[in-house]
Backbone and ligand atoms as CSV (ligand in chain L), in Angstrom:
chain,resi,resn,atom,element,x,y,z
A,1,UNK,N,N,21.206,-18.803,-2.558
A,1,UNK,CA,C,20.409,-17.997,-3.500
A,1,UNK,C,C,20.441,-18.630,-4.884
A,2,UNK,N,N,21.546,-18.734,-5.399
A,2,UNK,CA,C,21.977,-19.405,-6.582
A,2,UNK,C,C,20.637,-20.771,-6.715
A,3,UNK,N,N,21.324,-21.321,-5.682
A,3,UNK,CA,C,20.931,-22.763,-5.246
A,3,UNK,C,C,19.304,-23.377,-5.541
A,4,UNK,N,N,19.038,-22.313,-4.863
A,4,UNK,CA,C,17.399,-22.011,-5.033
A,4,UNK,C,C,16.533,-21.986,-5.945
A,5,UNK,N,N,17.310,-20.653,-6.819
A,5,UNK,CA,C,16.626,-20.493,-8.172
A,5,UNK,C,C,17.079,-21.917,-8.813
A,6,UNK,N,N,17.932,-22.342,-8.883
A,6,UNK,CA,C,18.019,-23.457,-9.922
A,6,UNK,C,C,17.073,-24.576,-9.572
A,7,UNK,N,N,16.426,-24.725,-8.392
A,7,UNK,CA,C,15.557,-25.673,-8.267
A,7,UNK,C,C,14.270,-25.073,-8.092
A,8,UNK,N,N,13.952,-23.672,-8.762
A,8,UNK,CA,C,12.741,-22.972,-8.708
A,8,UNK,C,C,12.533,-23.054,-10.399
A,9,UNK,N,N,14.125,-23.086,-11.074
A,9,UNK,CA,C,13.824,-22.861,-13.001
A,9,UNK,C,C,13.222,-24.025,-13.325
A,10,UNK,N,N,12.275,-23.724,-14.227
A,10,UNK,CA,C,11.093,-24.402,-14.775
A,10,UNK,C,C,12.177,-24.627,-16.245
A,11,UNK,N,N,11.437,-25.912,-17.176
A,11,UNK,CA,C,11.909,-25.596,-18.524
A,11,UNK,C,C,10.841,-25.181,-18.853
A,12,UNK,N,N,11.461,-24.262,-20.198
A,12,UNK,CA,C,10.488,-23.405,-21.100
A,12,UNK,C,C,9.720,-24.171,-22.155
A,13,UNK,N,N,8.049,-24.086,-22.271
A,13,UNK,CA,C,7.668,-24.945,-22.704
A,13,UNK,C,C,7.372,-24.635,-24.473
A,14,UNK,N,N,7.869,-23.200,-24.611
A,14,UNK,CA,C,7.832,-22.318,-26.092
A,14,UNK,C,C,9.280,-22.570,-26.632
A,15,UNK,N,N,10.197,-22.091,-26.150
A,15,UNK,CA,C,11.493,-22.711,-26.851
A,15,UNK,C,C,12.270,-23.955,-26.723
A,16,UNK,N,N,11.552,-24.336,-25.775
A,16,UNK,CA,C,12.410,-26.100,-25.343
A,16,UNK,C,C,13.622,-26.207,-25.130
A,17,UNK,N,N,13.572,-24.857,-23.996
A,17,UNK,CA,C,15.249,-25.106,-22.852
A,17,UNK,C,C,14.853,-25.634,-21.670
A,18,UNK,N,N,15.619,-26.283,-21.173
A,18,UNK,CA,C,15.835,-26.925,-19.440
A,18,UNK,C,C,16.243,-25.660,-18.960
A,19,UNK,N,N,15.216,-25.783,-17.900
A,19,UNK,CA,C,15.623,-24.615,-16.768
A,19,UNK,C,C,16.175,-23.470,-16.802
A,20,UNK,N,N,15.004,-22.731,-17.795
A,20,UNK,CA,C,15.517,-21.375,-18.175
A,20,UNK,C,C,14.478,-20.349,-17.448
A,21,UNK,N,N,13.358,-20.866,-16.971
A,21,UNK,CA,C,12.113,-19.967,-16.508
A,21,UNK,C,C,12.483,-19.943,-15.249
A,22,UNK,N,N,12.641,-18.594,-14.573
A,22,UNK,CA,C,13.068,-18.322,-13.378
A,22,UNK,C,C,12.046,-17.437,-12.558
A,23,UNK,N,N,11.662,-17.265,-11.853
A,23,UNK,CA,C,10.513,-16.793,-10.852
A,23,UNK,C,C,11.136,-15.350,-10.984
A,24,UNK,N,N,9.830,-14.442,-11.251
A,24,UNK,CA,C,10.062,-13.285,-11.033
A,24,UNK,C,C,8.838,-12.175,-10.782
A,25,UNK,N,N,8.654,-10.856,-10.345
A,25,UNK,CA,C,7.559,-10.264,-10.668
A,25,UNK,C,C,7.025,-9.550,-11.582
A,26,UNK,N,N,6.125,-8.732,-12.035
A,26,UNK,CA,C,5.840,-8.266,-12.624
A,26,UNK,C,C,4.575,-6.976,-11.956
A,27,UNK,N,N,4.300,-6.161,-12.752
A,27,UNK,CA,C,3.321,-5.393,-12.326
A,27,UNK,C,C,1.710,-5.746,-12.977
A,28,UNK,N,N,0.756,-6.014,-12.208
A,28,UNK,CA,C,-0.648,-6.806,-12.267
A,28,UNK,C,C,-1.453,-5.501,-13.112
A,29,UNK,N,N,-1.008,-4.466,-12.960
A,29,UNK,CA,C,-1.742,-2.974,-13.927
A,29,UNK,C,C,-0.798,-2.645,-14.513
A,30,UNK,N,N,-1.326,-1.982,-15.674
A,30,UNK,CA,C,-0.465,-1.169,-16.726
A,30,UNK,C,C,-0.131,0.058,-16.552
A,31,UNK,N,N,0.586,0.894,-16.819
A,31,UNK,CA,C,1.511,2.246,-16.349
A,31,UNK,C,C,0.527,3.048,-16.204
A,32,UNK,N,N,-0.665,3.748,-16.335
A,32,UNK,CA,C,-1.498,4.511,-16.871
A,32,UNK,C,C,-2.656,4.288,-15.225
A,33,UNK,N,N,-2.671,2.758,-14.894
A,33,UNK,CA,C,-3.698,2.718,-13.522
A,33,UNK,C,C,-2.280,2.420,-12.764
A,34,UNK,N,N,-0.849,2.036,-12.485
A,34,UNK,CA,C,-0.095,2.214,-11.637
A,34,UNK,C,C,-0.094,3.853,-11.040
A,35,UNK,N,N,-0.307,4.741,-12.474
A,35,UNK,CA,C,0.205,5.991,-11.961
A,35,UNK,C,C,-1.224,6.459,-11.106
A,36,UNK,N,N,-2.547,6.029,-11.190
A,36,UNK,CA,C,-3.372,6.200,-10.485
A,36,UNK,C,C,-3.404,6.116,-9.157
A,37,UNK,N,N,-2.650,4.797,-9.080
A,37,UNK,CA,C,-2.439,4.042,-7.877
A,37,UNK,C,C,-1.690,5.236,-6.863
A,38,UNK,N,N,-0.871,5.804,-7.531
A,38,UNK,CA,C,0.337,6.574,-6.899
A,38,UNK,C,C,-0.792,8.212,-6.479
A,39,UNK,N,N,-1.421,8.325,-7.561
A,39,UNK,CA,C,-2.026,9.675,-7.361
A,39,UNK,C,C,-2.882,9.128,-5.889
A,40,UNK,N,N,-3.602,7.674,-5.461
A,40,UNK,CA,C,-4.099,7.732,-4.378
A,40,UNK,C,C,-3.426,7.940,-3.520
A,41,UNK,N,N,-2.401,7.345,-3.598
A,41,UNK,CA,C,-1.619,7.153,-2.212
A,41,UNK,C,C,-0.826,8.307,-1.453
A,42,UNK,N,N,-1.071,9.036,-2.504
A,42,UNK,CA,C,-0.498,10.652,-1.662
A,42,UNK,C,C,-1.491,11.592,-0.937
A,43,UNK,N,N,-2.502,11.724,-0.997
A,43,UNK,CA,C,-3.382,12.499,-0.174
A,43,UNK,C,C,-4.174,11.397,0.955
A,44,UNK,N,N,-3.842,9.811,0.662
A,44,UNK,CA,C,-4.063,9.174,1.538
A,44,UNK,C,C,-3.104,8.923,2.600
A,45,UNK,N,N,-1.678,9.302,2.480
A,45,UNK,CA,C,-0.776,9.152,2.939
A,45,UNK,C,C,-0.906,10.859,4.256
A,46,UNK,N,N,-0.911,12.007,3.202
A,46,UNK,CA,C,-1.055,13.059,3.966
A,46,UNK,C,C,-2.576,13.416,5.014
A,47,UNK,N,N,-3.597,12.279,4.113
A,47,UNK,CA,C,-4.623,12.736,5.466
A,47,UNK,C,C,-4.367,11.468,6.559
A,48,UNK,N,N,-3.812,10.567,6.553
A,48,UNK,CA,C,-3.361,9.747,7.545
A,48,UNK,C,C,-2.673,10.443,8.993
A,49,UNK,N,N,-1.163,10.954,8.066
A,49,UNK,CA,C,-0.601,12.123,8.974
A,49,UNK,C,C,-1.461,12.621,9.581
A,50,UNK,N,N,-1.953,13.580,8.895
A,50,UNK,CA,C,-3.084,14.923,9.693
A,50,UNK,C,C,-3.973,14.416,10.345
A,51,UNK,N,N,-4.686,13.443,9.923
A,51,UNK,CA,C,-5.259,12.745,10.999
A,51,UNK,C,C,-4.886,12.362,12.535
A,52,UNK,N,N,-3.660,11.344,12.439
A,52,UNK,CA,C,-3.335,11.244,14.003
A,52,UNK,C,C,-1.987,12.341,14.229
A,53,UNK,N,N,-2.670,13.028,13.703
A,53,UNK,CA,C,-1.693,14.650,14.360
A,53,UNK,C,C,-2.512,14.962,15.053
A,54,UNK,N,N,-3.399,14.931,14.480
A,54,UNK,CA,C,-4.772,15.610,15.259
A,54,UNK,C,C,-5.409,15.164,16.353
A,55,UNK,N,N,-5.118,13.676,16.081
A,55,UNK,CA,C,-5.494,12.629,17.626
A,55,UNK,C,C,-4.365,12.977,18.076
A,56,UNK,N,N,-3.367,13.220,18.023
A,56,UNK,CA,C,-2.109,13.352,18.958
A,56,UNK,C,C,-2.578,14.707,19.820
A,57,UNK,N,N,-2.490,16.042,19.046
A,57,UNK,CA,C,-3.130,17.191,19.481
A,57,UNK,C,C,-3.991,16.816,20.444
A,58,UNK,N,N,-5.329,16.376,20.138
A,58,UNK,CA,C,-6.680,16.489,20.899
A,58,UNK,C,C,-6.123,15.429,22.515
A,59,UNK,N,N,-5.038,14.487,22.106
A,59,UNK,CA,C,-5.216,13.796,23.398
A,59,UNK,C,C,-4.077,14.490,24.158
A,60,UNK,N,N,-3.323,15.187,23.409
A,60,UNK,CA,C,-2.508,15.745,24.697
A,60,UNK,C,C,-2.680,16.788,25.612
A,61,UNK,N,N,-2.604,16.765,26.782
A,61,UNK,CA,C,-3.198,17.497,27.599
A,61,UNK,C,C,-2.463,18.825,28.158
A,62,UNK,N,N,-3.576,19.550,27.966
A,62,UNK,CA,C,-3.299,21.122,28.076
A,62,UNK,C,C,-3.757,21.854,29.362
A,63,UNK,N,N,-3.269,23.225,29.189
A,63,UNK,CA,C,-3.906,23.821,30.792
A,63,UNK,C,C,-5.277,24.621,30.390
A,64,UNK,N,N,-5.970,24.119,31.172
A,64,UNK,CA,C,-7.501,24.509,30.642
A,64,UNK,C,C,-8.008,24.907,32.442
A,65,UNK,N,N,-8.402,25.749,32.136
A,65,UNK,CA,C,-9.110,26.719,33.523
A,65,UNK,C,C,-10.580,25.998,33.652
A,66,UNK,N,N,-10.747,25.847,34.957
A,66,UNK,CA,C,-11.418,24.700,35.534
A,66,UNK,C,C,-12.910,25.173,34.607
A,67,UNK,N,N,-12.986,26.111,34.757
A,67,UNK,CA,C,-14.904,26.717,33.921
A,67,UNK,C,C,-14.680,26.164,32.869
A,68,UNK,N,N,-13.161,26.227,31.865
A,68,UNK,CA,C,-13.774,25.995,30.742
A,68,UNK,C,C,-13.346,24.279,30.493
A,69,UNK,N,N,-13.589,23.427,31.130
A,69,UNK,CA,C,-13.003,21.667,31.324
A,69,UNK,C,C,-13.776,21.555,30.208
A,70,UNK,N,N,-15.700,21.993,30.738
A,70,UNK,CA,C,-16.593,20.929,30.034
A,70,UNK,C,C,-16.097,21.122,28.083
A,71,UNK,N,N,-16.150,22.702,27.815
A,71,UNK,CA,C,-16.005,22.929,26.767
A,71,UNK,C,C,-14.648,22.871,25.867
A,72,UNK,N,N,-13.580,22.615,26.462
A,72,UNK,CA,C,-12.356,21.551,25.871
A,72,UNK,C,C,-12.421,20.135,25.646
A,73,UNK,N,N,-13.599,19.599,26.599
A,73,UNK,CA,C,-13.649,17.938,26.378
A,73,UNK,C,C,-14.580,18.366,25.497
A,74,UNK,N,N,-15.303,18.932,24.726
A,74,UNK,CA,C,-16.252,18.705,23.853
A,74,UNK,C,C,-15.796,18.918,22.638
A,75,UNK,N,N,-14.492,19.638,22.205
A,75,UNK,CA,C,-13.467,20.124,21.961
A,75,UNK,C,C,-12.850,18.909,21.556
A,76,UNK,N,N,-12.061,18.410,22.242
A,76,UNK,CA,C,-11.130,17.593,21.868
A,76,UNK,C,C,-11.652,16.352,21.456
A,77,UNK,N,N,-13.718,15.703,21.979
A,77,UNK,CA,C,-14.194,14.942,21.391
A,77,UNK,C,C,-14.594,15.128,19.897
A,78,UNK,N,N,-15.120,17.100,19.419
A,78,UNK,CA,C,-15.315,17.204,18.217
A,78,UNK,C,C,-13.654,16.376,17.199
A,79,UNK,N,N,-12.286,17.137,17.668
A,79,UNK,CA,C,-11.397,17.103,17.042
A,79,UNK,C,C,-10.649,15.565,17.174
A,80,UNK,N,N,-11.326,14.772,17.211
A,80,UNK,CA,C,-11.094,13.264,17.553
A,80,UNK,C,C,-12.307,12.852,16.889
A,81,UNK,N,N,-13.164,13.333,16.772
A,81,UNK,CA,C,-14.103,12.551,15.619
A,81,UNK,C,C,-13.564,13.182,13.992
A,82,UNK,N,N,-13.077,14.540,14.153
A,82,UNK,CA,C,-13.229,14.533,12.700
A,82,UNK,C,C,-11.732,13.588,12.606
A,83,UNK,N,N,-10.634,13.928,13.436
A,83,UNK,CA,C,-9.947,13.082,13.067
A,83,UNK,C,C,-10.077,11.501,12.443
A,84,UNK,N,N,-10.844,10.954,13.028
A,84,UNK,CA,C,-11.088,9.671,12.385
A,84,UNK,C,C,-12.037,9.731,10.994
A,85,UNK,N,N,-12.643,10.835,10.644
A,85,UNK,CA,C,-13.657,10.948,9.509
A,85,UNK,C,C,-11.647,11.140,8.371
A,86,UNK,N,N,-11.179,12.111,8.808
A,86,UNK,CA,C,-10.392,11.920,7.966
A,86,UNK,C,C,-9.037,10.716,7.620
A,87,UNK,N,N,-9.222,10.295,8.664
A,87,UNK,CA,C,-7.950,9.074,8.642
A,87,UNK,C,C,-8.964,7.265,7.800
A,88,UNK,N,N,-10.353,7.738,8.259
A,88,UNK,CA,C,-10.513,6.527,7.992
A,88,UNK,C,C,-10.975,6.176,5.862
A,89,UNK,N,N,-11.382,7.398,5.439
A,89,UNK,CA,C,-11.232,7.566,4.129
A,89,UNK,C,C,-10.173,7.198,3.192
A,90,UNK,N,N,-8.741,8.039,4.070
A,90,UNK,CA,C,-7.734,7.892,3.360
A,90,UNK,C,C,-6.756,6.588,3.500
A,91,UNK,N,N,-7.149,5.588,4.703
A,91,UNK,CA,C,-6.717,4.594,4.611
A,91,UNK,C,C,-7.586,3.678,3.517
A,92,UNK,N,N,-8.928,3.864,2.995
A,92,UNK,CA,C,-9.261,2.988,2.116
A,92,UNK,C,C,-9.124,3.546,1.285
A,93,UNK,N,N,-8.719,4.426,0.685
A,93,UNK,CA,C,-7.690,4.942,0.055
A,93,UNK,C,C,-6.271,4.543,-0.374
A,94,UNK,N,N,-5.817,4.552,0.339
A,94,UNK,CA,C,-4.854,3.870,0.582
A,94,UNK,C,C,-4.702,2.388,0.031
A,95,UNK,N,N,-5.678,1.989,0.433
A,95,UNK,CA,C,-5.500,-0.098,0.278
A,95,UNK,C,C,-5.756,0.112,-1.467
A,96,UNK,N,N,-6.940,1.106,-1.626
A,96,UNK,CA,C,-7.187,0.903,-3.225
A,96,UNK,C,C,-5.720,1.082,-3.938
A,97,UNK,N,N,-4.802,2.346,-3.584
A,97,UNK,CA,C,-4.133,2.884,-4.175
A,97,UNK,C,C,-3.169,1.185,-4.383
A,98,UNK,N,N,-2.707,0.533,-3.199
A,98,UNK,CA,C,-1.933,-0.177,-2.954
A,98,UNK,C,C,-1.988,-1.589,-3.718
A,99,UNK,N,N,-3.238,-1.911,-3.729
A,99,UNK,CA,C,-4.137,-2.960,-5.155
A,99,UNK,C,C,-3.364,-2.852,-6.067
A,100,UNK,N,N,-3.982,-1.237,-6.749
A,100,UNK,CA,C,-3.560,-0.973,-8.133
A,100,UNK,C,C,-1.963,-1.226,-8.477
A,101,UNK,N,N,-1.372,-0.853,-7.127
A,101,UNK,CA,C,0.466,-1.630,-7.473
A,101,UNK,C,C,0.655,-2.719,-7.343
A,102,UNK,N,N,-0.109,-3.512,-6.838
A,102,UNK,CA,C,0.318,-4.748,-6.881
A,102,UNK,C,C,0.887,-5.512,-8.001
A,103,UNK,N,N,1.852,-6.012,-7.379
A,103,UNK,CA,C,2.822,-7.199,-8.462
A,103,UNK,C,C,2.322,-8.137,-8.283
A,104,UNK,N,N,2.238,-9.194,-9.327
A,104,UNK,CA,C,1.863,-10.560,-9.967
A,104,UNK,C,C,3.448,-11.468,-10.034
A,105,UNK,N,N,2.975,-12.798,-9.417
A,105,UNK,CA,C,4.489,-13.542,-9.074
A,105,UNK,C,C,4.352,-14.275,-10.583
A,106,UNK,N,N,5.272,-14.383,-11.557
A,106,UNK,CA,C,5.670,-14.908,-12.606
A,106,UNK,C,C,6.668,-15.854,-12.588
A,107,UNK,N,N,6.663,-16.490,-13.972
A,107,UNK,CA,C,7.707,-17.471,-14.093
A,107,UNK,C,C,8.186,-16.963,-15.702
A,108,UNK,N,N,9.393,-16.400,-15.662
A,108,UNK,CA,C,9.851,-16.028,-16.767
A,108,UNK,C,C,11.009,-16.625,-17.977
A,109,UNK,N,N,10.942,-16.621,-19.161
A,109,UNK,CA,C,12.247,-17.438,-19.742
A,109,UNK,C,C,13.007,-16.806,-19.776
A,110,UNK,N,N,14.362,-16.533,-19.382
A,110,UNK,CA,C,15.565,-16.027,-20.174
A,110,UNK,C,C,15.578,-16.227,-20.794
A,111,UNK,N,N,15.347,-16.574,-22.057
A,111,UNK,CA,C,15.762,-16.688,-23.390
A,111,UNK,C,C,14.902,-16.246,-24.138
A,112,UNK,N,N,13.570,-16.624,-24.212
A,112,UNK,CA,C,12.511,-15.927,-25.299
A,112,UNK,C,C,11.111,-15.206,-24.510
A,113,UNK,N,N,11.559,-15.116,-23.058
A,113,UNK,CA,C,10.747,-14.005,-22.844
A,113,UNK,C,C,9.355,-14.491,-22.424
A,114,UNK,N,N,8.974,-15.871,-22.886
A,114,UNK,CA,C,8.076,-16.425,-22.391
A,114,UNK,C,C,7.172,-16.656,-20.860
A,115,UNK,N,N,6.399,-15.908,-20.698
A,115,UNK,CA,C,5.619,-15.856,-19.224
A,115,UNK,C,C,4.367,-16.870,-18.740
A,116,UNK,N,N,5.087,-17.349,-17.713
A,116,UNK,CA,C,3.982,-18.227,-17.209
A,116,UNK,C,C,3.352,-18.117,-15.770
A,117,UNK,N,N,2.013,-17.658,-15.359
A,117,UNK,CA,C,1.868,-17.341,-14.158
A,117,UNK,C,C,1.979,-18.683,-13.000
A,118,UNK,N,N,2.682,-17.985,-11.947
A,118,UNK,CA,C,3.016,-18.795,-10.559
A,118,UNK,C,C,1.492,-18.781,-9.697
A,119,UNK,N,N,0.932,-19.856,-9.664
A,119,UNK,CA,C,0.017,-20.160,-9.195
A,119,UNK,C,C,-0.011,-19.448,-7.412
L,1,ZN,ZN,ZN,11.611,-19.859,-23.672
């Protein structure tokens, strides 16, 4: 580990130390669209759940009296479509929310703080 970073530290090209810039992350949005990020990811997270709860529900099989077959499979096809109306929203949902957190790989100085992005 040690080992590594020392052949990952860059010298700093603002204060003119040897091998003080060390790889690190950072956050690619500012606190204000991170916390956005977070407000997606919770009702995308809970209609995910409810979603394949609901495919779980609709595919597991129940005792249904032979008259009423046709109108449980029509049933469990309605509650398997909405399921996917709601799972498939909140997963792009989801990816947006997950964007907005994304971290940015940096190269940082210990010493004066200096940032340089890792290609
Ligand atoms: Zn520096």
């Amino acid at each position: 580990m040690t080992n590594k970073f020392k052949l990952l530290a860059l010298d700093c090209s603002v204060c003119k130390t040897e091998r003080v810039m060390q790889p690190t992350t950072v956050s690619k949005m500012s606190n204000p669209v991170r916390a956005i990020g977070i407000i997606l990811l919770i009702p995308s997270f809970i209609g995910m759940l409810f979603g394949l709860l609901m495919m779980f529900v609709s595919l597991t099989p129940s005792a249904v009296a032979a008259d009423d077959k046709a109108r449980h499979g029509f049933g469990v096809l309605m509650v398997g479509f909405s399921a996917i109306i709601i799972v498939l929203p909140s997963f792009v949902l989801g990816l947006l929310g997950w964007l907005l957190l994304m971290k940015k790989k940096i190269y940082k100085c210990q010493r004066c703080g200096f940032i340089l992005d890792r290609a």
